[in-house]
C-alpha positions in Angstrom: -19.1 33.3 -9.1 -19.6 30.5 -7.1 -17.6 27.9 -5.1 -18.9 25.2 -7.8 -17.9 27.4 -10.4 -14.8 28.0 -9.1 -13.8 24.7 -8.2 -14.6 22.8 -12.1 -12.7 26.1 -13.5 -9.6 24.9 -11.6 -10.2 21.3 -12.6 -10.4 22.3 -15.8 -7.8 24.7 -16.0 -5.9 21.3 -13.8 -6.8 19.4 -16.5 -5.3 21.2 -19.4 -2.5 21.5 -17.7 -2.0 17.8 -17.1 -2.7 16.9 -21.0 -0.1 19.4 -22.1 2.6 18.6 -19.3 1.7 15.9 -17.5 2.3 12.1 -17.9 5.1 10.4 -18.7 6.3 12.6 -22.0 5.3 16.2 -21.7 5.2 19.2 -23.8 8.7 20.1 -23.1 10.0 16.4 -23.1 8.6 16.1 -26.6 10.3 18.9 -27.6 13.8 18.6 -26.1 13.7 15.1 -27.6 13.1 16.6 -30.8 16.0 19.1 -30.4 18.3 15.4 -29.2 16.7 14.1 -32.6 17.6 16.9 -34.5 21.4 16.9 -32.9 21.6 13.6 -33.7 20.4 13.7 -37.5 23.4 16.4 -37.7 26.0 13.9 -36.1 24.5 11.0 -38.4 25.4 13.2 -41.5 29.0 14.7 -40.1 29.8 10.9 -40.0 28.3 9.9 -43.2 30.7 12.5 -44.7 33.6 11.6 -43.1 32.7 7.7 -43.6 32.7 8.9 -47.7 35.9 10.7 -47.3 37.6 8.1 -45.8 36.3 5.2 -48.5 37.2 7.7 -51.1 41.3 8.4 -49.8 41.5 4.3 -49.0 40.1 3.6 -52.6 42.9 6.4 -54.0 45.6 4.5 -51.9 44.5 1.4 -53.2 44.3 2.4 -56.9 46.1 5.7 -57.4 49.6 5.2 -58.0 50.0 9.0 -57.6 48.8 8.7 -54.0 50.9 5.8 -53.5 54.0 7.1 -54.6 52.5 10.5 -52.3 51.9 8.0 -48.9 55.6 6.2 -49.5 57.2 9.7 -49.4 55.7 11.4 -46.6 55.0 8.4 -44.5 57.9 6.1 -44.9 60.5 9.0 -46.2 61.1 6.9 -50.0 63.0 8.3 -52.7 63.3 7.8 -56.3 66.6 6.6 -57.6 68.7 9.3 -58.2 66.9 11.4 -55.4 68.7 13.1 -52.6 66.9 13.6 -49.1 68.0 15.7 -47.1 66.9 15.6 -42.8 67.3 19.1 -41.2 68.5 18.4 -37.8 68.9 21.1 -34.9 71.8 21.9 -34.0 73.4 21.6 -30.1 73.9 25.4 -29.9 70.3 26.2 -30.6 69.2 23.0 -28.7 70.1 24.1 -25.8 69.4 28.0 -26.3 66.0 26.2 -25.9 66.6 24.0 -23.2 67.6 27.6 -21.4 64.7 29.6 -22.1 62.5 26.5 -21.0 64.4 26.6 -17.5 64.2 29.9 -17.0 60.6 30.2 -17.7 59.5 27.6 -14.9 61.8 29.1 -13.0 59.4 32.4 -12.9 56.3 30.3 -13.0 57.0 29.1 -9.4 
């Protein structure tokens, strides 16, 4: 082969190579982008679901006198009349059992 030969083979083969990978967005731009885009369609629906889940437990607090009476209890610590509640509360002895074994453990991280 010749030098001409040689030299439009490489410009050629130059060529390709620019239209697949050159230029602002390449081959492997347009692809990572579509991976981004793909990512990004999955965040778009984890939201959308949590969005829905959310609406749907606001709407139930709102409306749901169940729930209600569920959110007083456990948030706010309400009773019925005629309830008892009972608050379990550590001891000293075993609060400071604790306090010990804490002590002595950053003693033999040091």
């Amino acid at each position: 082969m010749t030098a001409g030969r040689w030299a439009t083979i490489i410009g050629l083969g130059a060529a390709l190579y620019f239209a697949f990978q050159g230029g602002e967005y390449g081959t492997l731009d347009l692809l990572q982008l579509r991976r981004e885009e793909a990512e990004e369609r999955a965040d778009v629906l984890r939201l959308q679901r949590l969005v829905d889940s959310l609406t749907k437990a606001a709407v139930a607090i709102e409306l749901d006198p169940r729930m209600q009476e569920r959110v007083a209890r456990e948030r706010f610590g309400m009773i019925k009349k005629g309830e008892f509640l009972y608050r379990l509360v550590p001891s000293s002895d075993s609060a400071t059992a604790t306090e010990k074994r804490e002590r002595e453990e950053q003693k033999r991280e040091r």
